[in-house]
N, C-alpha and C positions, 0 to 999 in steps of 0.2 A: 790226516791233515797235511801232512807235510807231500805226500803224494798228489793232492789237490793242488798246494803250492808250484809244484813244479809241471802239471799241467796248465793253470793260469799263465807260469813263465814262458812253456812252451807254445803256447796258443798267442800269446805275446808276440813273441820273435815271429812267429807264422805269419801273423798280421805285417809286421816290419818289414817280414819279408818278400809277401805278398805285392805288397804297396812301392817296392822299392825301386831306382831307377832301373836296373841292373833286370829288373823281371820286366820295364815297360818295352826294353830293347829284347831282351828274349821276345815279347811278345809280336814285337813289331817284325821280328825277324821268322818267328811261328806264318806270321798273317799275310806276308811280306807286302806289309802296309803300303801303303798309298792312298795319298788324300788330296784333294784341291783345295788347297788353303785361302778362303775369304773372310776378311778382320767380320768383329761384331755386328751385325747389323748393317752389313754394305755387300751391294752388289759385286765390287771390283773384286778381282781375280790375281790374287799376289803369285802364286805359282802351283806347281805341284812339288809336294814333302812326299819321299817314300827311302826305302830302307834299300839299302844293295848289300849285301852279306856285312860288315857292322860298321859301314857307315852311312849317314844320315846326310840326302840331298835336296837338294831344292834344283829346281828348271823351272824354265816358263815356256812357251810354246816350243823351245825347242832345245839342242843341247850347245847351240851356237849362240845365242840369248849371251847376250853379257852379265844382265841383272834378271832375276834374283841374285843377290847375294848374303851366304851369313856371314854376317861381321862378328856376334858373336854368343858366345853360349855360357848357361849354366848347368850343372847338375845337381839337383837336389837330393835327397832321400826320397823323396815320391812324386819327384818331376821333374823336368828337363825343358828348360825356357832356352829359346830361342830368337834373336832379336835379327830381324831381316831389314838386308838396304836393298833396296827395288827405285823404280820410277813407276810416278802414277801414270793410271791409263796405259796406251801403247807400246809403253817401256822403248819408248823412243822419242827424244825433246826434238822440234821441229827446229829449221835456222833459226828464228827471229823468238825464240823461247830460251828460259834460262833453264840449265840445269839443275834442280832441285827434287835431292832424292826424296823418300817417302821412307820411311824408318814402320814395323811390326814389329809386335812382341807376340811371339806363337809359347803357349804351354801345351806339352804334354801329359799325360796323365791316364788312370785307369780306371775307367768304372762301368761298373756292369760287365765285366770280366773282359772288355776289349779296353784298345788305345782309342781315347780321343781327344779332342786339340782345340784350345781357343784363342784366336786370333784377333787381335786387336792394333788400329790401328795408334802410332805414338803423334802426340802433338806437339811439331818442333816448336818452339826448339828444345820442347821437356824431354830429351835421350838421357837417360841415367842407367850408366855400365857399371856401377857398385855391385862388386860380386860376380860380375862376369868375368869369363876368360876371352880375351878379344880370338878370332880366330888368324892364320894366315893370310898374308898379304904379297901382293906381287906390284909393283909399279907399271903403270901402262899404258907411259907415254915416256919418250926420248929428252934427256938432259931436264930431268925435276929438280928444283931447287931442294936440298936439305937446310932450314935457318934452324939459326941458334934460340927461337922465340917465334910464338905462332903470328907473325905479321910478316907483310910484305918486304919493310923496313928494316928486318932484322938483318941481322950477318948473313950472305950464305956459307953454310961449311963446308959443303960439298953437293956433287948433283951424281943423281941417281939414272939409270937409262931404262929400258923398257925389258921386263921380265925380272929386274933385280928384287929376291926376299928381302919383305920388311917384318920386323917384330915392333909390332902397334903396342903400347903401354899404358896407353890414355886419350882424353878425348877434349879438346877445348868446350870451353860452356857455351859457345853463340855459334849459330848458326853467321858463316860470314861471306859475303858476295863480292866473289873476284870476276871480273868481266863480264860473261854470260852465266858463271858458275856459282850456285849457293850451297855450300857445305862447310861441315866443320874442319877445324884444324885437328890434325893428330899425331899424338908425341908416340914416337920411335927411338930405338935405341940402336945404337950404331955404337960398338968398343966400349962396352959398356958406357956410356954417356947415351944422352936424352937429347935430342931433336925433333923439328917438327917438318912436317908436309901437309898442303894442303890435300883433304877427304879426296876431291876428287880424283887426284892421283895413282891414289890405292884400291887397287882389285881385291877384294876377300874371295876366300873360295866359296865355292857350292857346296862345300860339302865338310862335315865333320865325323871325326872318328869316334865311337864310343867305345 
């Protein structure tokens, strides 16, 4: 009986262990995956996701491509979600067009003893980062306004130049339209204190470490 017991536990953990993030990146690094990521039920073409020794990219046509980007990630016990900022279509907004990204939620996961991925597109301005880890950030444009409040009107505290690291900590609720540009607002921290920039500002990278 008790022998029984400790088979059930260990067939237990096997399973656990089986299913876990930690074996979907073994696996992806086994297969050395690569995929062309298109959300549910659409044509469009967000990027290619594949693995380079244990971290996890995203590209689009090319490695010069600004967007894709992952802004940012979770790790679960038996999956790894992934939320991408891209531009639809082209990945290039034309003069007389606004700027407005296009937000994915990619999960990973295993069944049928390989990795595979479902992508779905997010409907602004419903982004919800509860539970995610935002990824790194770079500024990348010259003399960005840092305010003390995600508006226009706010104070500036200081201004950021091009290539400066940001640590992202949140994300304003609206989608907001500065000139030709629609994105959200995003609070950063700077000396320990909290500050905003505007989305468009900020570079994520392509890639995360697992």
């Amino acid at each position: 009986m008790r022998l029984k017991r400790y088979f059930l536990v260990f067939l237990l953990f096997s399973v656990l262990i089986t299913n876990s993030w930690a074996t979907i990146v073994q696996r992806m690094i086994e297969e050395k995956y690569s995929a062309v990521i298109r959300p549910f039920s659409s044509k469009w073409y967000v990027g290619t996701l594949f693995i380079e020794n244990t971290k996890l990219k995203i590209k689009y046509e090319s490695d010069f491509s600004k967007y894709p980007t992952i802004m940012a990630y979770k790790i679960s016990e038996d999956k790894i979600d992934i939320i991408i900022k891209s531009l639809p279509f082209d990945n290039v907004p034309k003069s007389n067009e606004i700027f407005s990204p296009t937000y994915y939620l990619i999960t990973l996961f295993i069944e049928n003893n390989s990795v595979n991925y479902v992508c779905y597109f997010i409907e602004n301005p419903y982004l919800i980062i509860d539970g995610f880890t935002f990824n790194f950030g770079k500024i990348n444009e010259e003399h960005v306004n840092v305010r003390t409040k995600p508006t226009t009107q706010s104070t500036i505290y200081s201004k950021l130049n091009f290539g400066a690291n940001v640590t992202v900590t949140s994300i304003g609720n609206d989608l907001i339209k500065i000139a030709k540009m629609l994105d959200f607002w995003l609070e950063i921290e700077i000396d320990n204190k909290k500050f905003w920039i505007y989305g468009y500002y900020i570079e994520f990278l392509k890639e995360i470490i697992l």
